[in-house]
Steps between C-alpha positions, in 0.01 A plus 500: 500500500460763167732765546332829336743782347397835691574643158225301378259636745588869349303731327592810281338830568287401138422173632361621847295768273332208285427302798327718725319688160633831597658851378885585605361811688261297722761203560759786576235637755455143624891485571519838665210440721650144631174326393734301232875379600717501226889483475729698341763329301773798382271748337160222423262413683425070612178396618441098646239388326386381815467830704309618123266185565443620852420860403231391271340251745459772765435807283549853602534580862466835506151698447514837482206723619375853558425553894163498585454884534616548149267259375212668650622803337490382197213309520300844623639674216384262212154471688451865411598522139281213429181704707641807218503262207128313594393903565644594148320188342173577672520808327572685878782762357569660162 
């Protein structure tokens, strides 16, 4: 049997950023929101490599997303400034 060092397994806050290719804001924002697990040791942040590896295999589980309603809002609104614009280009207004 190979013993393995949980030490080993380990990574700095620096090394977690190279891994998963990402800014201190977002992986701070990936703490906070629990979609990461990390471990504080004193004042620094661990991170298992292997709870990093899962992260990456699954991806983001969140999705953020306007409700419908507000989409259709929007939707309307840019509908009508492009009728304005293809007006103004048909020579319609000025």
């Amino acid at each position: 049997m190979v013993e393995t060092n949980a030490e080993e397994d380990l990574l700095t806050f620096d090394e977690a950023l190279q891994m998963l290719g990402t800014s201190r804001p977002t992986l701070y924002r990936l703490l906070s929101s629990g979609e990461l697990k990390g471990l504080k040791v004193g004042k620094q942040w661990r991170f298992r490599r292997f709870d990093l590896l899962n992260y990456l295999e699954r991806g983001p589980i969140t999705i953020a997303a306007a409700p419908d309603d507000i989409i259709d809002v929007e939707i309307a609104f840019f509908e009508a400034e492009i009728e304005k614009l293809a007006a103004v280009a048909k020579g319609g207004a000025g």
